[in-house]
VMD Tcl script that draws the C-alpha trace (Angstrom):
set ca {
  {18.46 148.67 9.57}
  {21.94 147.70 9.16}
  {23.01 147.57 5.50}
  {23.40 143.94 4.54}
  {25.42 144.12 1.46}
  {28.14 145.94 3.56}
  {28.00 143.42 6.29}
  {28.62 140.53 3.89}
  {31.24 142.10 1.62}
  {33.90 140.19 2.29}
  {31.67 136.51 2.16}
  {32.96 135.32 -1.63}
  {32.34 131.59 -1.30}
  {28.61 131.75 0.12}
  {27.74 134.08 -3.18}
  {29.37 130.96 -5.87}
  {26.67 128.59 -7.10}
  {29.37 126.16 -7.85}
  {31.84 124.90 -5.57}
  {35.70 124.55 -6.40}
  {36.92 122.45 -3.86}
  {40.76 123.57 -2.62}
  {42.55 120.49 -2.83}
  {44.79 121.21 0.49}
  {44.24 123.13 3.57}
  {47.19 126.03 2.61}
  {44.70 126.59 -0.37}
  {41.50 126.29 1.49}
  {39.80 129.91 2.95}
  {38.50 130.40 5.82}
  {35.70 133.37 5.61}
  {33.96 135.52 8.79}
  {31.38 137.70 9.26}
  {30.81 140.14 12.10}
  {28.79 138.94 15.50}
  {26.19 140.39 16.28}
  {25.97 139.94 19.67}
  {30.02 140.37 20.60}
  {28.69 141.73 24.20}
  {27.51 138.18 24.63}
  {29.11 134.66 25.55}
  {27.37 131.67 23.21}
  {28.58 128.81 22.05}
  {29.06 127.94 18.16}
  {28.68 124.05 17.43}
  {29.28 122.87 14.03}
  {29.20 118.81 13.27}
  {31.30 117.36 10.89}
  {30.36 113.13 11.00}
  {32.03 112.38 7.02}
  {35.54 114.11 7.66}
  {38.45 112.23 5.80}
  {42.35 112.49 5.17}
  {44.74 110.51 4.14}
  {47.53 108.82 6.62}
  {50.90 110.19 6.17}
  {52.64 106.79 6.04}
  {50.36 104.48 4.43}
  {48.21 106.99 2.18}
  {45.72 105.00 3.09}
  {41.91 107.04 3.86}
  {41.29 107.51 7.36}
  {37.65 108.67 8.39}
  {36.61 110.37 11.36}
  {33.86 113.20 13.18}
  {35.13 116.75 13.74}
  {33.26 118.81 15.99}
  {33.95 122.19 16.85}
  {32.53 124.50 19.28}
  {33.72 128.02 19.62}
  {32.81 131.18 21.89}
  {33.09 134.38 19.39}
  {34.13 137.60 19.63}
  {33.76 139.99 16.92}
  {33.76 137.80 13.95}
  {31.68 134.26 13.24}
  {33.11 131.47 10.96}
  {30.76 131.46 7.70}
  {29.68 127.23 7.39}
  {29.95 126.96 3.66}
  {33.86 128.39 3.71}
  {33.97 125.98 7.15}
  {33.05 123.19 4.86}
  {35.24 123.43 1.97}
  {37.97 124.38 4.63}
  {37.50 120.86 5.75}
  {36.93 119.06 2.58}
  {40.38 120.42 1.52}
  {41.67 117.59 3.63}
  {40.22 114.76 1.98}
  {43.52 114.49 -0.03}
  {45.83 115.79 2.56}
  {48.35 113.40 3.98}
  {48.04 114.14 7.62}
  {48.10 112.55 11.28}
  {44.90 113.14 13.43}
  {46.81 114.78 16.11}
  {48.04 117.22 13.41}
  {44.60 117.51 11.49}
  {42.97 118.47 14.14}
  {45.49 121.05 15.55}
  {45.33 122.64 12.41}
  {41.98 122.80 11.94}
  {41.81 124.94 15.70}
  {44.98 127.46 14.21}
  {43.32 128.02 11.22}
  {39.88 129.24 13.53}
  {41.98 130.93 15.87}
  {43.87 132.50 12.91}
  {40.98 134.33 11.05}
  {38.09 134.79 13.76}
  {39.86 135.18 16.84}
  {37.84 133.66 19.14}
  {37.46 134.16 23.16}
  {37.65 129.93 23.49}
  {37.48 127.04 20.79}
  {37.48 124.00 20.61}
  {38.05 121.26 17.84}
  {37.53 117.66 18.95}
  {37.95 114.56 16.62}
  {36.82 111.19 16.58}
  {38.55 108.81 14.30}
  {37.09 105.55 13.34}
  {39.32 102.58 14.61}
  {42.17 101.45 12.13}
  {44.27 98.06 12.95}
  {41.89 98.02 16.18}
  {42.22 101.43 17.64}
  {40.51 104.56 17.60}
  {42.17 107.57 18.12}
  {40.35 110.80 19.57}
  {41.90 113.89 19.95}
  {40.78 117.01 21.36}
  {43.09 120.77 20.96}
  {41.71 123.84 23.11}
  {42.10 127.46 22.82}
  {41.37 129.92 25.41}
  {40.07 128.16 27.88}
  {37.29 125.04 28.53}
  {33.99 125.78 27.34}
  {31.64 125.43 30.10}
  {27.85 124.12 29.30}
}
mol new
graphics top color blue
foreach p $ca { graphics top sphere $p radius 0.5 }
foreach p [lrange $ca 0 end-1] q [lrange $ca 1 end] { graphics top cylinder $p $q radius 0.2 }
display resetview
């Protein structure tokens, strides 16, 4: 049996009771674990329906639904440090083109993934809705 505590070393945000939210992306951390199964292709889905930023222009709250599906290799994104990653830009001015670019860089960056994806759905603002959807390595087939 594989030894546990050396497996999840490096998870510091998943051991905190509390949560200190970063207040910006740059200060946000993205945290990994190893996979399991790197020998095998499956596909990693997490759902974000209450993401918000802030427009760059107007600093007025925009509101959207990140989803992002990835195919690992030999590390996993850990959810909790997924979902102060993307808290962090609740008060960062940013376009949705750009949010959600950086959002796939930042996954990319720290678990090196075979493919990912990062799609997101913004809720309509002066009448239109803007969806965006950045790739890495490929299309994930389903």
């Amino acid at each position: 049996m594989e030894n546990n505590k050396e497996r999840f070393k490096d998870l510091t945000l998943l051991k905190r009771s509390e949560n200190n939210y970063p207040t910006s992306p740059d200060q946000a951390k993205l945290e990994t674990f190893d996979n399991k199964f790197p020998d095998r292709d499956y596909v990693i889905t997490f759902d974000c329906p209450e993401y918000t930023s802030l427009c760059p222009v107007t600093n007025q709250p925009d509101f959207g639904h990140i989803i992002i599906r990835y195919i690992a290799d030999k590390k996993c994104v850990e959810s909790k440090s997924l979902k102060l990653y993307l808290y962090s830009f609740r008060n960062a001015n940013t376009f949705h083109e750009e949010s959600v670019n950086t959002i796939l860089d930042a996954l990319v960056a720290v678990a090196k993934p075979r493919k990912a994806e990062v799609v997101g759905l913004f809720r309509p603002r002066g009448g239109i809705a803007i969806n965006v959807k950045a790739t890495y390595g490929g299309k994930i087939d389903e």
